[in-house]
LUMVEX-887958 format. One record per residue (C-alpha): residue number from 1; x, y, z; residue in one letter. Coordinates in pm, 1 decimal. Layout:
REM residues N
<atom nr="NUM" X="X" Y="Y" Z="Z" rest="a"/>
...
REM end
This chain:
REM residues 152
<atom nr="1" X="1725.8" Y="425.8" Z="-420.2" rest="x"/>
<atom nr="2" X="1596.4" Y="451.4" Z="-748.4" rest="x"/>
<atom nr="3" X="1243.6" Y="578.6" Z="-849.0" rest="x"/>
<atom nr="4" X="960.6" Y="395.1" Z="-1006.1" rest="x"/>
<atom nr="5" X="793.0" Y="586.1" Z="-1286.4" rest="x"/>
<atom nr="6" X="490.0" Y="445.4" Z="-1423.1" rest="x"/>
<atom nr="7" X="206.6" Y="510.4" Z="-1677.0" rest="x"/>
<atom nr="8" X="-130.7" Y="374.9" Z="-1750.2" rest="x"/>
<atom nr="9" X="-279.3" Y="421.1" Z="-2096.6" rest="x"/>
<atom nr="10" X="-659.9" Y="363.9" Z="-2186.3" rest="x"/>
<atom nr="11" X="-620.8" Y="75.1" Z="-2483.1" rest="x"/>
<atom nr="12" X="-872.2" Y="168.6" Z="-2780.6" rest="x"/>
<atom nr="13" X="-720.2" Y="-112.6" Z="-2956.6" rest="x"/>
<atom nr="14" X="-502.6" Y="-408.5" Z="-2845.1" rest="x"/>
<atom nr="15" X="-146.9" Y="-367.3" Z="-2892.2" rest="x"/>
<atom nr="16" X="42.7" Y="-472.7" Z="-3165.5" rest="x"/>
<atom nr="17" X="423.0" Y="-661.6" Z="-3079.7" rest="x"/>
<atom nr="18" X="553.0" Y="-326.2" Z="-3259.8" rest="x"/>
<atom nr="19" X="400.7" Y="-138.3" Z="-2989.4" rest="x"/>
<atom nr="20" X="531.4" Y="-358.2" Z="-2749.5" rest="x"/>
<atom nr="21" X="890.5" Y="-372.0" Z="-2850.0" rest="x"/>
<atom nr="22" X="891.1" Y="-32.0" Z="-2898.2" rest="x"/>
<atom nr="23" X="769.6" Y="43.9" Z="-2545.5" rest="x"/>
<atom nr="24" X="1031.0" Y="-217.2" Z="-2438.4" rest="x"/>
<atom nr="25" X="1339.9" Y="-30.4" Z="-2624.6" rest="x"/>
<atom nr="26" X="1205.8" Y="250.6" Z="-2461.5" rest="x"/>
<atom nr="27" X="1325.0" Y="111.8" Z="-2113.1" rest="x"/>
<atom nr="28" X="934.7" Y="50.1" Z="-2010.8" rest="x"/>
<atom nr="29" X="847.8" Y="-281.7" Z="-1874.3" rest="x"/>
<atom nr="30" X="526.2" Y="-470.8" Z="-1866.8" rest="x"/>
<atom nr="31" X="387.2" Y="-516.2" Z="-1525.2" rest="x"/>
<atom nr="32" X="2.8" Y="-564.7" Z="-1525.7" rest="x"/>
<atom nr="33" X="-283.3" Y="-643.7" Z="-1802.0" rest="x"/>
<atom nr="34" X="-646.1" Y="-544.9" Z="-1676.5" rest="x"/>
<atom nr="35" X="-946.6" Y="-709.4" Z="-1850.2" rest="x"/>
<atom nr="36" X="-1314.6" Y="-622.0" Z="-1848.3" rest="x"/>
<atom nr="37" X="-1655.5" Y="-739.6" Z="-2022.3" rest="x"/>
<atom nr="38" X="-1977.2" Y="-691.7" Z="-2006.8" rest="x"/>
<atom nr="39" X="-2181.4" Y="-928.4" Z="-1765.8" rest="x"/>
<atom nr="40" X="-2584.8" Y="-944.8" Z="-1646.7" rest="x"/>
<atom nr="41" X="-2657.7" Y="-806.3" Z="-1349.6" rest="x"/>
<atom nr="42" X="-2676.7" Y="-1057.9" Z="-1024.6" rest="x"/>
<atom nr="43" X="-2886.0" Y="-841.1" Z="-759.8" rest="x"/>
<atom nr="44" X="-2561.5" Y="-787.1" Z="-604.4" rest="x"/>
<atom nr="45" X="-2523.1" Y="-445.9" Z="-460.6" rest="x"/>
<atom nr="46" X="-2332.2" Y="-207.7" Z="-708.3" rest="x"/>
<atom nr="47" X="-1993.4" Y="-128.2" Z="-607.8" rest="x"/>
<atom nr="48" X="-1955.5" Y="257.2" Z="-656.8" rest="x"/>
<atom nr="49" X="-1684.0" Y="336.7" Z="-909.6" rest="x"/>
<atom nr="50" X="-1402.8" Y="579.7" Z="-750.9" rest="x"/>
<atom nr="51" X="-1178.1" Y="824.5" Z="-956.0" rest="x"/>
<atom nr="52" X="-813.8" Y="595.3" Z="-994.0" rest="x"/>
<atom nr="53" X="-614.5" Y="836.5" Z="-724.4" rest="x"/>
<atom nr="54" X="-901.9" Y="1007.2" Z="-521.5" rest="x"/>
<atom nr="55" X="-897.3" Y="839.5" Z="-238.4" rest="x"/>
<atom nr="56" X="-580.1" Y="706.1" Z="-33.2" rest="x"/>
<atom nr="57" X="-608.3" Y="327.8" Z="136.4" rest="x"/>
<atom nr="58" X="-583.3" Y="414.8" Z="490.3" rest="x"/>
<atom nr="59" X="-241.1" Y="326.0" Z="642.6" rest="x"/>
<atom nr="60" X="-238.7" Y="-47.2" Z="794.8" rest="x"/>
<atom nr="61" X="-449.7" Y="-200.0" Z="503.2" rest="x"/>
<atom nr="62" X="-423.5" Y="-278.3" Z="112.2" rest="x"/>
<atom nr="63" X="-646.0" Y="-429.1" Z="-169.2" rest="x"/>
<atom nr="64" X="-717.1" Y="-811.3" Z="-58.7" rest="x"/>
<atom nr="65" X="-683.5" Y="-1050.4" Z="-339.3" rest="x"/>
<atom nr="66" X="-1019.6" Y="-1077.7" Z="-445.1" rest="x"/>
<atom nr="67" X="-1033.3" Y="-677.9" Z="-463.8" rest="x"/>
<atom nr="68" X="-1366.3" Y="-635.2" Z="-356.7" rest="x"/>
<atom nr="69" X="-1256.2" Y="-515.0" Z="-2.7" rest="x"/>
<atom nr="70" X="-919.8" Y="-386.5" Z="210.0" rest="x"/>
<atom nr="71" X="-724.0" Y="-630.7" Z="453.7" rest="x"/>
<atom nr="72" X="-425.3" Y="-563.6" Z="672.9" rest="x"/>
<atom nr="73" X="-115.6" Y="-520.8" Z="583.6" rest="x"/>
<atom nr="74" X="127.9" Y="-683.0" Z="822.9" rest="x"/>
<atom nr="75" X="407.9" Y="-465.1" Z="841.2" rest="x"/>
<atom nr="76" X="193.5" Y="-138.9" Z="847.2" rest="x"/>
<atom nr="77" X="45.3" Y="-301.6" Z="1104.6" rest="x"/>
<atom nr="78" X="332.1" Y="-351.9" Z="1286.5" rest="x"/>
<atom nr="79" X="470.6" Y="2.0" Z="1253.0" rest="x"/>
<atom nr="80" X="109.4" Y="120.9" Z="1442.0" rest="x"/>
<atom nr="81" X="191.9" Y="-107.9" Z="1690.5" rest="x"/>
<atom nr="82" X="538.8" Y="-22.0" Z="1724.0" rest="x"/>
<atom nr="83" X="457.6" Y="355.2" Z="1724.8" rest="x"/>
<atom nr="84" X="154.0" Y="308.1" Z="1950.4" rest="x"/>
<atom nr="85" X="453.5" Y="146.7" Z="2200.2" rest="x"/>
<atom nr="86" X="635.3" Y="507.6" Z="2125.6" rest="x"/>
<atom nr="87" X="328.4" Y="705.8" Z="2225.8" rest="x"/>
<atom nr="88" X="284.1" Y="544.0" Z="2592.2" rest="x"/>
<atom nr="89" X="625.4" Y="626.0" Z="2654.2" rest="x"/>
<atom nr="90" X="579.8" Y="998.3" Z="2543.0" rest="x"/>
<atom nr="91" X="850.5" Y="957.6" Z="2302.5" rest="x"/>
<atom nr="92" X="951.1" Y="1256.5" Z="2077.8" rest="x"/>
<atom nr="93" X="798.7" Y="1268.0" Z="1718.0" rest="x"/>
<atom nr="94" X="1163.8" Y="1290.1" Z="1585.1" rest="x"/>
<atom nr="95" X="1265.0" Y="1003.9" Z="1838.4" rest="x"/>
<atom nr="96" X="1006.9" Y="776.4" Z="1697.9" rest="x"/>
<atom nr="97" X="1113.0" Y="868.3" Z="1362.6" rest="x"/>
<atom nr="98" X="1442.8" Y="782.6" Z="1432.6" rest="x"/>
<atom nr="99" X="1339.2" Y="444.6" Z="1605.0" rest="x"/>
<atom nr="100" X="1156.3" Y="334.2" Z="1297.1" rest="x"/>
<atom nr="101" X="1444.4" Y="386.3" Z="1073.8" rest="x"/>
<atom nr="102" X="1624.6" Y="184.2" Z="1280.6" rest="x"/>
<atom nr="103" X="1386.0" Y="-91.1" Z="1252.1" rest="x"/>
<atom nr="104" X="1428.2" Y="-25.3" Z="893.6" rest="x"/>
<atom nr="105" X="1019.2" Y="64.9" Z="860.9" rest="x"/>
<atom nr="106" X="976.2" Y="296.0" Z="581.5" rest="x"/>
<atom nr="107" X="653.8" Y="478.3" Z="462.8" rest="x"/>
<atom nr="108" X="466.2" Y="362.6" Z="185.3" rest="x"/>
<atom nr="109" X="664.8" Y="485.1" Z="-95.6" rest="x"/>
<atom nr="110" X="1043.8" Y="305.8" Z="59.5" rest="x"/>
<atom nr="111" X="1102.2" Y="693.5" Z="212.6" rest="x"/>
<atom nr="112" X="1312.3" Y="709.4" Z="542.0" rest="x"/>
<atom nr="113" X="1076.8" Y="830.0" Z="829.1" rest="x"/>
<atom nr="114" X="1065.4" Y="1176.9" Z="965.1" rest="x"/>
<atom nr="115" X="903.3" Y="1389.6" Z="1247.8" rest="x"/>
<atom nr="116" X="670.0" Y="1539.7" Z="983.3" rest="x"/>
<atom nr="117" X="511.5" Y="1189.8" Z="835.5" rest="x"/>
<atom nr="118" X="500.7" Y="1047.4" Z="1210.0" rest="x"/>
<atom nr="119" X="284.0" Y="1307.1" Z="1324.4" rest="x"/>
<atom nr="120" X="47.4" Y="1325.1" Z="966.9" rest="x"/>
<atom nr="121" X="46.0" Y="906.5" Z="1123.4" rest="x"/>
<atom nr="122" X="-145.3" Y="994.6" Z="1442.2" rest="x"/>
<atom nr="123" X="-493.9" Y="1049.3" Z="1341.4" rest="x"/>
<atom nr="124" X="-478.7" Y="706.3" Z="1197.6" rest="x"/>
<atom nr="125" X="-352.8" Y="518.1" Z="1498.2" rest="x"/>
<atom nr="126" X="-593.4" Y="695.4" Z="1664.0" rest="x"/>
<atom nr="127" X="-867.6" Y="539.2" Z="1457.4" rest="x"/>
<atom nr="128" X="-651.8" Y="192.0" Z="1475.8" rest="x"/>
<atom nr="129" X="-540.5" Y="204.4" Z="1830.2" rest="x"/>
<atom nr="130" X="-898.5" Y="37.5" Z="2008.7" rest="x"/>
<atom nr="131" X="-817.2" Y="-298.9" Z="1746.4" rest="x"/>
<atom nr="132" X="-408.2" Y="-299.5" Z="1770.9" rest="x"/>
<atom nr="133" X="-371.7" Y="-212.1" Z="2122.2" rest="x"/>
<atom nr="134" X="-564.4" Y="-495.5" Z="2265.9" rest="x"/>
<atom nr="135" X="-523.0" Y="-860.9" Z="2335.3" rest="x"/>
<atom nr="136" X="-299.7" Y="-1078.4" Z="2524.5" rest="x"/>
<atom nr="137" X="-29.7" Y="-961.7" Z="2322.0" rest="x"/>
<atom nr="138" X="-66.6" Y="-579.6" Z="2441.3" rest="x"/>
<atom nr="139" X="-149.7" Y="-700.4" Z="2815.0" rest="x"/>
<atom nr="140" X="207.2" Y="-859.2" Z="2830.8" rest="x"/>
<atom nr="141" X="381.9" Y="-618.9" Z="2595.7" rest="x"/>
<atom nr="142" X="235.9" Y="-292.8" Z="2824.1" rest="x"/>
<atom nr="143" X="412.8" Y="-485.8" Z="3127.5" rest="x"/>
<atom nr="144" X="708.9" Y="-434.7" Z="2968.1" rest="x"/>
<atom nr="145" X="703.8" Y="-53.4" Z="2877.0" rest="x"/>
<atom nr="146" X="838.6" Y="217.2" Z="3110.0" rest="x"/>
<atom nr="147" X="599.3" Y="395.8" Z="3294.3" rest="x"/>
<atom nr="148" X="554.6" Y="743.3" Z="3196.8" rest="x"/>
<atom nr="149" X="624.8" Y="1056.0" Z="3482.0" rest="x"/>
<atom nr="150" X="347.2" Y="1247.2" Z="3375.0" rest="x"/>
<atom nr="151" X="366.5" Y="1652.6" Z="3529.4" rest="x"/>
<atom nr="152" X="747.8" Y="1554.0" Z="3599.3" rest="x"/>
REM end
């Protein structure tokens, strides 16, 4: 699997097609153009202005389209749910590790899961857990799961 290296450059002027070709002959390819301006304030509360990199989306959500706020992301959301399952059954870290790969879930950037980035994962089901783990959906899926011998 090949890696995707990228780089963001503050623009103090627009770029010129020489700049652009160049950067293209370069094996660089353009991906995103971000504008700003200038506009009068609406009484809107001020959204606080975070350092690019300082703060990590919490696993299960990403940017929403409008980019003002986070949404879920479906198949993060489906590896808590999946790995919730795993944790009921008292399932090994490396097991569930193993059982994700299978599924062909990877972490967030396209890595193969291990024991190590299951268990940094726990804290953040446990914050997810009272919203994923409830529901019709859970009632009938819980039927389904062994029970666990616990003090076996």
């Amino acid at each position: 699997m090949k890696k995707i290296d990228r780089i963001r450059e503050k623009v103090t002027i627009p770029p010129t097609s020489v700049y652009l070709s160049k950067m293209h002959d370069a094996g660089w390819r353009l991906v995103a153009l971000e504008w700003e301006r200038e506009i009068e304030f609406s009484g809107e509360p001020e959204i606080p202005e975070v350092e690019p990199g300082s703060e990590e989306i919490p696993f299960g959500l990403r940017i929403a389209g409008d980019c003002r706020h986070l949404e879920d992301d479906p198949l993060e959301m489906q590896t808590l749910k999946f790995l919730g399952e795993m944790i009921v059954q008292d399932i090994s870290f490396r097991s569930m590790a193993e059982a994700l790969n299978a599924r062909e879930y990877r972490t967030r950037d396209g890595q193969p899961w291990n024991a190590a980035g299951v268990f940094k994962l726990i804290p953040r089901l446990i914050e997810v857990a009272p919203r994923v783990l409830t529901g019709s959906e859970w009632e009938s899926r819980k039927k389904q799961l062994t029970k666990v011998a616990w003090n076996s």
